[in-house]
MINU-720042 format. One line per 8 residues: their letters; for each residue y, x, z of N, C-alpha, C. Coordinates in pm, 1 decimal, decimal comma. Layout:
<nodes>
A> Y X Z Y X Z Y X Z; ...
</nodes>
This chain:
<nodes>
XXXXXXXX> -3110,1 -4097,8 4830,9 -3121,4 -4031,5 4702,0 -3000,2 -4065,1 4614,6; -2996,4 -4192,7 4578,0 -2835,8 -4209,9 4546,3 -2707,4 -4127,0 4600,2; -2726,1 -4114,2 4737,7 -2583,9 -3992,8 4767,8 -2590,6 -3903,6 4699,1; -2690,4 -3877,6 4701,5 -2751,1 -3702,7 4660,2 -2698,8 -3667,0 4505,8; -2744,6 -3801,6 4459,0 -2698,4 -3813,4 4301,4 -2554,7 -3811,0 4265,0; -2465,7 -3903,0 4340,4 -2336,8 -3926,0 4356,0 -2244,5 -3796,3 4367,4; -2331,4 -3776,6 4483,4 -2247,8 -3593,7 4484,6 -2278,3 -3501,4 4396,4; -2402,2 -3492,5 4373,6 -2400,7 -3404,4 4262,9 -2335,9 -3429,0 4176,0
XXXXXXXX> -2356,4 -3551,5 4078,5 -2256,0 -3582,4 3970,7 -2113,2 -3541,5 4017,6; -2079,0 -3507,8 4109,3 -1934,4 -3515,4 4166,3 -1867,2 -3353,5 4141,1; -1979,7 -3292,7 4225,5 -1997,8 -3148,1 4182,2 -1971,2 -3111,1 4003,2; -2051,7 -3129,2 3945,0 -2124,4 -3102,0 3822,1 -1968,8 -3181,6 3743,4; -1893,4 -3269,8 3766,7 -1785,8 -3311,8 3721,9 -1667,6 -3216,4 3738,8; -1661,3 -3206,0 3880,8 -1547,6 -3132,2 3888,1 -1565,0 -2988,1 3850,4; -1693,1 -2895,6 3835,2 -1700,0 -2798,8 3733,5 -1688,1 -2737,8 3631,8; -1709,6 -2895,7 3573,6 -1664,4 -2934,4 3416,0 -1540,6 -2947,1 3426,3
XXXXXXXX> -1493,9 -2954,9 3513,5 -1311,9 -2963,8 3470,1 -1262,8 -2836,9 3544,4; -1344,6 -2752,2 3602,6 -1291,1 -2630,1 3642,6 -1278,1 -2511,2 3469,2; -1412,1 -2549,5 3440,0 -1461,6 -2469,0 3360,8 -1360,6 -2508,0 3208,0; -1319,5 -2627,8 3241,9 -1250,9 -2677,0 3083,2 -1141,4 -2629,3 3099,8; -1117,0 -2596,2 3273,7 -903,1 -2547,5 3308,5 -929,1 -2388,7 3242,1; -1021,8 -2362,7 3288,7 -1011,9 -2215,4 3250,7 -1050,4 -2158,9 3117,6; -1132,3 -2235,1 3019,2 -1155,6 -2202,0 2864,5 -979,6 -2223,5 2833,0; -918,9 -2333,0 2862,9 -777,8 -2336,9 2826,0 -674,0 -2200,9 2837,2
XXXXXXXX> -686,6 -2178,3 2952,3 -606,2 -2078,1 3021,7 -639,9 -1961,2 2930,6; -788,8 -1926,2 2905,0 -801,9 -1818,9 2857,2 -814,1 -1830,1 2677,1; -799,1 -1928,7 2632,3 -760,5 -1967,8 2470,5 -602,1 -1924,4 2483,8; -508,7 -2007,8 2571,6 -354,4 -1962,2 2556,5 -336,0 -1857,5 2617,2; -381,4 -1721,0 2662,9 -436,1 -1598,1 2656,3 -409,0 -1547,0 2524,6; -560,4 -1535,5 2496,0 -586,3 -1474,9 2333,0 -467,6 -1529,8 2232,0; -442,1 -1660,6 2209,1 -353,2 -1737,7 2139,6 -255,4 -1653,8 2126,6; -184,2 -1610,3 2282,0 -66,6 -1527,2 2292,0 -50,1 -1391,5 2225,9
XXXXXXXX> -186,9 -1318,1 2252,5 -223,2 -1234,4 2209,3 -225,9 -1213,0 2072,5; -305,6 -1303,5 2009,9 -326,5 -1347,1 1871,4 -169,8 -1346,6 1799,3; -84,1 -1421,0 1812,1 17,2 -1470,1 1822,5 118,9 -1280,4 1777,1; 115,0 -1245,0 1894,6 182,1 -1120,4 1875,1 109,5 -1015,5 1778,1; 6,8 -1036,2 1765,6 -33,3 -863,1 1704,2 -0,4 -923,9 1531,8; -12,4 -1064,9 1549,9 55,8 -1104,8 1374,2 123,3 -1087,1 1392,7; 221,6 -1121,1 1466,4 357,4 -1043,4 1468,4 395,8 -895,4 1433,6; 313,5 -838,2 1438,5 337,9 -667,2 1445,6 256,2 -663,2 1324,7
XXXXXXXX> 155,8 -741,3 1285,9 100,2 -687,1 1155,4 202,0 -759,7 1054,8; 285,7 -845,9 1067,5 415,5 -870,5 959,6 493,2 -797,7 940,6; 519,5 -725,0 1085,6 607,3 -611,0 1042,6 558,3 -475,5 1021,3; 442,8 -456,5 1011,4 389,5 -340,7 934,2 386,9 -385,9 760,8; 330,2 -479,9 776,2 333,2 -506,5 628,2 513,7 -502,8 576,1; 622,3 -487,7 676,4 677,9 -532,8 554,9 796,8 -373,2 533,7; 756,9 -317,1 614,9 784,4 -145,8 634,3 648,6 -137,4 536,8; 511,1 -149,1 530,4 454,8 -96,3 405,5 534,6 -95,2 239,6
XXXXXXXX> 543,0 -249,7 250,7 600,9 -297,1 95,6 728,1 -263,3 81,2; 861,8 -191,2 192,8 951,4 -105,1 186,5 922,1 59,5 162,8; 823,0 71,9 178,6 764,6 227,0 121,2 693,4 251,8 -4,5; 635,4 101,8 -43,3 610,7 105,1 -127,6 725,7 87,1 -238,3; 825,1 -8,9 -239,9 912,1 2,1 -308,6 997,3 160,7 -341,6; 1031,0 208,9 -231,7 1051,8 321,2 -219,8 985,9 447,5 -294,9; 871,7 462,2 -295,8 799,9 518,1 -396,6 780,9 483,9 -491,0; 805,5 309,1 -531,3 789,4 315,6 -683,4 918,1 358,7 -758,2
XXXXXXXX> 1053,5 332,0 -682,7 1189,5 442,7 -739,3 1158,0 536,1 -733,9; 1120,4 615,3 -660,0 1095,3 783,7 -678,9 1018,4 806,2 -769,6; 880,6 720,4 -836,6 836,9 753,1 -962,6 852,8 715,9 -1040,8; 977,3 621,1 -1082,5 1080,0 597,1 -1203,2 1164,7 720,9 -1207,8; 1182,3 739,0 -1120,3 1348,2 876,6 -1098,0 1251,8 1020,4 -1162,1; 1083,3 1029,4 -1125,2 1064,2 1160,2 -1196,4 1023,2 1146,7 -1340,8; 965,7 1025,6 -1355,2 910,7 982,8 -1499,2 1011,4 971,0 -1535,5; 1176,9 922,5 -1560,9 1297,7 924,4 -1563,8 1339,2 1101,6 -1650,0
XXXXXXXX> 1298,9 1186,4 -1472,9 1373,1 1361,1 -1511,2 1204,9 1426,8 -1616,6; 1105,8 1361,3 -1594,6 1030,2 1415,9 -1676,9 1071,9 1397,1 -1842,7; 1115,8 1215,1 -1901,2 1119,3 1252,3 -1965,1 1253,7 1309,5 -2008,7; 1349,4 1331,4 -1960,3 1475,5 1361,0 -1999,2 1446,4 1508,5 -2041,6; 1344,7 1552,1 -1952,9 1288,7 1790,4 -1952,3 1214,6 1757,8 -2133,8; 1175,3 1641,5 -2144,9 1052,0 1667,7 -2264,1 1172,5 1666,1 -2380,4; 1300,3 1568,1 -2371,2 1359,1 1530,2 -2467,5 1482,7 1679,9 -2503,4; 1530,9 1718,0 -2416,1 1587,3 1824,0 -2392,9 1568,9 1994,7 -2511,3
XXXXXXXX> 1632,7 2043,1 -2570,4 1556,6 2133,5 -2577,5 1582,6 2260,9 -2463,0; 1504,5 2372,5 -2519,1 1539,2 2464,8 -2434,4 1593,5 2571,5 -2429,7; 1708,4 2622,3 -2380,3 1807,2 2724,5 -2388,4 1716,4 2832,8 -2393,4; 1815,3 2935,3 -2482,8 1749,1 3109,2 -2394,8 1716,6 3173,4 -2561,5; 1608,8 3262,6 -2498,0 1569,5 3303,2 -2657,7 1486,5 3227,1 -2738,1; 1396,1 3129,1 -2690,8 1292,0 3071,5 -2820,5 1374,9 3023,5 -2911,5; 1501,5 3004,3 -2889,5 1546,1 2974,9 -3012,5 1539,9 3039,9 -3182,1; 1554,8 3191,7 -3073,3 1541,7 3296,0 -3173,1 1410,4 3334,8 -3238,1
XXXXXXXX> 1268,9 3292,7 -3187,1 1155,6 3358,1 -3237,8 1129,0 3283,8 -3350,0; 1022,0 3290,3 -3458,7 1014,5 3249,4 -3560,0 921,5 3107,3 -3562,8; 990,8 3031,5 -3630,3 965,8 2844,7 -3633,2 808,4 2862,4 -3543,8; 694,8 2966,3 -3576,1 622,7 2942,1 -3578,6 536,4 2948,5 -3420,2; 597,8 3052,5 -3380,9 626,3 3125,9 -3183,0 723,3 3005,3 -3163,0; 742,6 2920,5 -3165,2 865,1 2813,1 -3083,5 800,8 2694,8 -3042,5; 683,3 2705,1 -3120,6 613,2 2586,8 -3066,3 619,3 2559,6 -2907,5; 624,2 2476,8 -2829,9 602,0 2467,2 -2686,9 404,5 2399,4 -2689,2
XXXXXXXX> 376,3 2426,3 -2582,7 259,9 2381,3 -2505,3 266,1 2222,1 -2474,7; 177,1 2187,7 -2547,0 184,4 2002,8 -2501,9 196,8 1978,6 -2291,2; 236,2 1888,9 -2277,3 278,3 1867,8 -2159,3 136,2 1871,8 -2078,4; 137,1 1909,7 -1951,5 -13,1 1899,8 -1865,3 -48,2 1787,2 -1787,5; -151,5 1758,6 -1830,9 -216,7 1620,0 -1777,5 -193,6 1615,6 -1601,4; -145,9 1464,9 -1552,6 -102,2 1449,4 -1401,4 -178,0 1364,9 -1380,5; -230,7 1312,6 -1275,4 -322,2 1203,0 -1200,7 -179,0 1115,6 -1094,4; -117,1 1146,3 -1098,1 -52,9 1071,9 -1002,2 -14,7 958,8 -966,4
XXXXXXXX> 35,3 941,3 -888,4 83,3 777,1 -868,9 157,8 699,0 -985,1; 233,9 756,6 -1082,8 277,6 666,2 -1196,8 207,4 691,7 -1295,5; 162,9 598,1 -1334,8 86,0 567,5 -1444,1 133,9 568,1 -1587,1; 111,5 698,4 -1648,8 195,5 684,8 -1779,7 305,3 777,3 -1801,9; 302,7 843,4 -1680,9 444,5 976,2 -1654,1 403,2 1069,6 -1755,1; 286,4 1155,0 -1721,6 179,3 1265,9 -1819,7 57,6 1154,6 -1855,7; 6,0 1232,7 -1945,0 -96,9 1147,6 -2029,9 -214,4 1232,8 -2035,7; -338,6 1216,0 -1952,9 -455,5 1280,9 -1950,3 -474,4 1352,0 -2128,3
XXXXXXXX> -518,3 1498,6 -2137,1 -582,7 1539,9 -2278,5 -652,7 1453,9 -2340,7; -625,4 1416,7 -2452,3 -750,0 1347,2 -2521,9 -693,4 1216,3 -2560,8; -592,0 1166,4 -2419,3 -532,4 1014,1 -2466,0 -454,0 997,8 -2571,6; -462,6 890,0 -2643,7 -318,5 843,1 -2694,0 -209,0 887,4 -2697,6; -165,1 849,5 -2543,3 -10,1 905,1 -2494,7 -14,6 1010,1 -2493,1; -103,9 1090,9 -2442,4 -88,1 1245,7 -2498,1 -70,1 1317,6 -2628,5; -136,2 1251,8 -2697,1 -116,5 1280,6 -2861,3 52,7 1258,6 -2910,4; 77,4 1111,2 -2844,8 220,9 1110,0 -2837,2 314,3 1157,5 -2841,7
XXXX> 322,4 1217,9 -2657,0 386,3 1279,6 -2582,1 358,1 1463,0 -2639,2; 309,7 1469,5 -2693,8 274,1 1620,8 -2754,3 399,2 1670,0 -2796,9; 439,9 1806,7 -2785,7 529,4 1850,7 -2852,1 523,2 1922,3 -3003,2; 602,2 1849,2 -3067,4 588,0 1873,8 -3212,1 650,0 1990,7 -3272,4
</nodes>
């Protein structure tokens, strides 16, 4: 009965060290794995925050030509109609990505931004 025990324990040991080679093997696996797709999610993130920069110049550059169109006057005939026909149309409310370009009806900045 003692052999019996001996070997088994012997068995049941060296399993445990089969089973511990291979949780390893397959941790520095995933690890590797793991390892690279951060890799690729750093460089998505950093092509995101280059597009994002990118778009936040492009909505300086129109909030920029927007307001330069508001400050501007305008050629042609309204010059000629009477003070009272010259009025322009307050500017139209935008939802867009810059915040503060057009000014929803009703706001503040719209009251502002109104043409006088």
């Amino acid at each position: 009965l003692s052999g019996f025990r001996d070997s088994l324990l012997l068995k049941v040991s060296d399993l445990a060290e089969q089973l511990e080679e291979r949780l390893f093997q397959l941790y520095s696996l995933h690890n590797e794995q793991i390892q690279q797709r951060l890799h690729e999610l750093a460089e998505v993130m950093e092509r995101v925050q280059q597009a994002e920069d990118e778009l936040q110049h492009v909505c300086h550059t129109v909030e920029a030509a927007y307001k330069d169109l508001c400050l501007q006057p305008e050629a042609g005939s309204r010059r000629f109609l009477p003070r009272a026909s010259r009025r322009q149309s307050p500017p139209r409310a935008h939802t867009g990505p810059c915040p503060g370009a057009w000014a929803a009806p009703g706001s503040l900045n719209y009251r502002r931004r109104a043409w006088r």
